[in-house]
SERO-4910 file (N, C-alpha, C, O; in steps of 0.05 Angstrom, whole numbers):
BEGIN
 pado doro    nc1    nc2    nc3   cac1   cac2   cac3    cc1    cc2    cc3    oc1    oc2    oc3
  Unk    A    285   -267     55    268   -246     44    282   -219     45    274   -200     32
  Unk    A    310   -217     68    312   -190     64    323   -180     46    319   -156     41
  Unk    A    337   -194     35    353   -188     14    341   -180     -6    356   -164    -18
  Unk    A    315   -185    -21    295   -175    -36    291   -139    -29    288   -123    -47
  Unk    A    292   -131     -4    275   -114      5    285    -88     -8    271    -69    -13
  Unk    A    315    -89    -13    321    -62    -22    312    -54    -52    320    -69    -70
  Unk    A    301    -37    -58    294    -25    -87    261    -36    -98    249    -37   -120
  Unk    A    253    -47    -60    215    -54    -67    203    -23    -59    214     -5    -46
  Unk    A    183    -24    -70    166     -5    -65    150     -9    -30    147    -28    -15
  Unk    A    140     24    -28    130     20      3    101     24     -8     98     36    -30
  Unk    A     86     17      1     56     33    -12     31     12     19     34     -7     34
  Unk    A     12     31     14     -3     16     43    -25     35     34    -24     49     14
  Unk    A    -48     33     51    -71     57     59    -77     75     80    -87     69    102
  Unk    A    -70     97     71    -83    104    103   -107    117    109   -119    134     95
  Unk    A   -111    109    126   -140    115    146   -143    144    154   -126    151    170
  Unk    A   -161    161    146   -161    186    159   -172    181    187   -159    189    207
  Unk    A   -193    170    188   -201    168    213   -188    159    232   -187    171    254
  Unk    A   -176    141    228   -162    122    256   -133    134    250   -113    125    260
  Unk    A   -133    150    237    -96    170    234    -71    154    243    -53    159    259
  Unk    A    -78    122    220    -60    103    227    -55     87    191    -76     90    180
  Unk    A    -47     80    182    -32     61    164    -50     31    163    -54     21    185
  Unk    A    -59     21    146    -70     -2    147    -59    -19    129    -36    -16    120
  Unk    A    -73    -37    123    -55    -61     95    -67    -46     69    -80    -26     64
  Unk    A    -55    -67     55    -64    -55     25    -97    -54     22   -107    -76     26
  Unk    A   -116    -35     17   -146    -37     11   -158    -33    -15   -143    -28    -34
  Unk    A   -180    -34    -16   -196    -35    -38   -229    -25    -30   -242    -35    -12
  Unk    A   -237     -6    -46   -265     -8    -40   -293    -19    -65   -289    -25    -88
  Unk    A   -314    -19    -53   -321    -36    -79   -347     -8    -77   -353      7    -58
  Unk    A   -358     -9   -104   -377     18   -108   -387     14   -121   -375      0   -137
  Unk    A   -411     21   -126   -439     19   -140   -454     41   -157   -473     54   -149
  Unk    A   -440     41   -184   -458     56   -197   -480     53   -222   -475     33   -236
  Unk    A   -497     66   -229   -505     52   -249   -516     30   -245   -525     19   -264
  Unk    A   -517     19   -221   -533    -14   -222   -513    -32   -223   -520    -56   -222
  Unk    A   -473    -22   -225   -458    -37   -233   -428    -36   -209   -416    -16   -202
  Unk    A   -424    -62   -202   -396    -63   -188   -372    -48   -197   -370    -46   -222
  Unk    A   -357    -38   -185   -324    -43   -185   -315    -45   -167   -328    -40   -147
  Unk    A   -289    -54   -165   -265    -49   -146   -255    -25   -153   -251    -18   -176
  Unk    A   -250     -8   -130   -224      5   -130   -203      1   -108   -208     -6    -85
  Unk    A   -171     10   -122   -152      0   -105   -142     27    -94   -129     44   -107
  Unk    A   -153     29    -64   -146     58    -52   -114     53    -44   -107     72    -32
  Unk    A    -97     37    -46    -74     32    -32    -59     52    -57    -65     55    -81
  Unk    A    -38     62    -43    -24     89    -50      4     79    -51      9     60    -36
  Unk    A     30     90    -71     53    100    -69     68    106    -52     85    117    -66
  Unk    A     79    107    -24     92    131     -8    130    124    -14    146    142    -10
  Unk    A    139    100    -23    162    109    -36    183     85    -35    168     66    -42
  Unk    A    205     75    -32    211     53    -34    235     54    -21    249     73    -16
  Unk    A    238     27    -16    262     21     -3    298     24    -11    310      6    -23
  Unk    A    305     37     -6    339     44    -10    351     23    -18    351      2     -5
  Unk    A    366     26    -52    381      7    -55    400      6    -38    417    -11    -42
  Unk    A    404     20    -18    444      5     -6    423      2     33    435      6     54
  Unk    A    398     -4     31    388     -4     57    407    -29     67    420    -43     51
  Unk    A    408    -35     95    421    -54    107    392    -65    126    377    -54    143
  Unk    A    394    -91    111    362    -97    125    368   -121    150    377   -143    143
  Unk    A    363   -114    179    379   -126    196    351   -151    216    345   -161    237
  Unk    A    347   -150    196    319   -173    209    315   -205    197    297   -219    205
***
């Protein structure tokens, strides 16, 4: 898999409250009488094509 890793994107959620990083989220909301999803998980930037990934 590491070999994939260079030139993926980083993206996650973070938590204001717990002022920590979580997995990817979603919240679900109610308007109108009517569902959605939304996908709160964010952008923060991606991995270096010449990274040396040692795991």
């Amino acid at each position: 898999m590491g070999r994939y890793l260079p030139g993926s994107p980083i993206v996650g959620f973070y938590n204001t409250e717990a002022k920590d990083f979580e997995e990817h989220n979603r919240e679900i909301s109610l308007k109108d009488g009517k569902f959605s999803i939304i996908d709160t998980t964010r952008p923060y930037g991606f991995v270096s094509a010449d990274a040396k990934v040692w795991f």
